[in-house]
N, C-alpha and C positions, 0 to 999 in steps of 0.2 A: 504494500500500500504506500503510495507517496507522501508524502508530509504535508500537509498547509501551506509551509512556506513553498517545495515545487508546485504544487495548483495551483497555486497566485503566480508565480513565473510564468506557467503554462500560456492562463487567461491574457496576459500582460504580452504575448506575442501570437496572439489569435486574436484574428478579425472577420465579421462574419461580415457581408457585401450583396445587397438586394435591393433589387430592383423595387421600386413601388410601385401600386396599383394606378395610382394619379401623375406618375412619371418621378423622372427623376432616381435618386436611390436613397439607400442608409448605411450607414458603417456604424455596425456594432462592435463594441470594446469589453468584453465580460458581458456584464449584460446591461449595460450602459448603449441607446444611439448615442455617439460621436460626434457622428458626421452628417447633417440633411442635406440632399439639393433637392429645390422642389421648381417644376419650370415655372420661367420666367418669359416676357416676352423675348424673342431672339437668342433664348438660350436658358440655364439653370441661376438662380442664387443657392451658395453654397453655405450652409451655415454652419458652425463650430462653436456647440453652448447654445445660449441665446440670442447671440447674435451674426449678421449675415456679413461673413468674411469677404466669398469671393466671387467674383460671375463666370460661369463657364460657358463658351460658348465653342460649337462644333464648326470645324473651319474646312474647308473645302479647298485645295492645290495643287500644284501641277504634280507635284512630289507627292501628293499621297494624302492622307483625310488625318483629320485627326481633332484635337480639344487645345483651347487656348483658356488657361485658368490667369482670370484677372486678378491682379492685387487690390479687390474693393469689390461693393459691392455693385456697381456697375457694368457694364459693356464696355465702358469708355478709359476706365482703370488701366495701368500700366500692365502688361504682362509680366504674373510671376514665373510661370511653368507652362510646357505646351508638348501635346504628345503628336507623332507623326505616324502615320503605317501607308500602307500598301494592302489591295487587296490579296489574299492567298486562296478564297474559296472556302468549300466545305467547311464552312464556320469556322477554320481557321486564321480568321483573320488577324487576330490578337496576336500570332507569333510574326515575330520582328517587327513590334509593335517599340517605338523610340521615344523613350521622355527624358526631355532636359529640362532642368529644373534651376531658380535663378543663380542660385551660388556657383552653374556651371555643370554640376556632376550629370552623367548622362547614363541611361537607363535601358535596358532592353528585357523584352517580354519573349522567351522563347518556348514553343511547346514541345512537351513528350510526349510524344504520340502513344509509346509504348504504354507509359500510365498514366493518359487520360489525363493530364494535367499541363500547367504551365509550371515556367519558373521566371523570377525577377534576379537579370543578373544586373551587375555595372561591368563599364567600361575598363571599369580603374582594378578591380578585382578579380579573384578566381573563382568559380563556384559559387551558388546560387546564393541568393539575399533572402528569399521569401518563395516558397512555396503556395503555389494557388490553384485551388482543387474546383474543377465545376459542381456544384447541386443541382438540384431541379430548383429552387426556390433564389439562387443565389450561387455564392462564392464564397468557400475560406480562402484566407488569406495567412499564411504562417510563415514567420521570419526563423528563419535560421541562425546557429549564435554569429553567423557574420553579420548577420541583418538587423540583431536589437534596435539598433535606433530607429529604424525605418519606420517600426511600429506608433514613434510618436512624430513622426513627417507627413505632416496632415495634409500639405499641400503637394505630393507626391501621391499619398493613399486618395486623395480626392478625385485627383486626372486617372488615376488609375482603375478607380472605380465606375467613372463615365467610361473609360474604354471598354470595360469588361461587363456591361447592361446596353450598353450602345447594341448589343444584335442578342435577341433572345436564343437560336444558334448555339450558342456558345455554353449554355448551361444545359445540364445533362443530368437526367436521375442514375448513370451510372456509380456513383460513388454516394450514395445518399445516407445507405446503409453504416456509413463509418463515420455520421455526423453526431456531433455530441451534443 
């Protein structure tokens, strides 16, 4: 049996990521929502707590589709973070899925097809940051101990979580059974 103190570690690096009924998604943290976006005109307000941090908006280019996360809560706001892809098909669109984020670090989404999942690697590293399982309902979301901080990078888990509700496709009752 684990101890209290590893189930608190556990929770503290598990994110649950769903879609909502009315648009938009949620990022749960234990069992805390975290994170809402709920649409807006021309795009989502993203909020953290009670109040509304950021605007996402879906951007359309020659290089590939992807989310532009404002730093406010406007359209008109500076850009903080912005994710890029390319189509791949077969609801695989998410893999080589690219986010960079303003401090610079750069991000990529690649799938294992083998097991039904993604993973969040960087640039700058070896070996996965965060593991990310489809549900029928949703996405975990699990960092790896390279990835601890990730889990409180809200404005990385936010584009990340428009990318990954962005195509229903993507979610799978494959793995439901291992949901906790």
């Amino acid at each position: 049996m684990r101890s209290p103190e590893t189930r608190s570690r556990r929770t503290q690096t598990r994110l649950t990521i769903r879609r909502r009924v009315e648009g938009g998604f949620q990022v749960v943290r234990g069992k805390q929502i975290w994170i809402v976006a709920t649409p807006a005109a021309g795009g989502l307000r993203v909020a953290r707590g009670r109040s509304t941090r950021w605007f996402l908006e879906k951007v359309f280019e020659a290089d590939g589709t992807g989310y532009v996360l404002r730093a406010g809560p406007r359209k008109e706001a500076p850009e903080a973070a912005r994710s890029t892809r390319l189509p791949l098909g077969a609801g695989r669109e998410l893999a080589g899925t690219h986010f960079v984020v303003a401090d610079g670090r750069v991000f990529v989404v690649m799938a294992d097809l083998n097991e039904g999942l993604f993973r969040l690697m960087s640039w700058e590293g070896f070996g996965p940051y965060a593991t990310i399982v489809p549900k029928s309902k949703g996405f975990t979301f699990e960092v790896t101990p390279a990835g601890t901080a990730l889990v409180d990078d809200a404005e990385l888990v936010a584009l990340l979580a428009a990318e990954l509700v962005d195509d229903p496709t993507r979610m799978s009752g494959d793995n439901d059974e291992k949901e906790a």
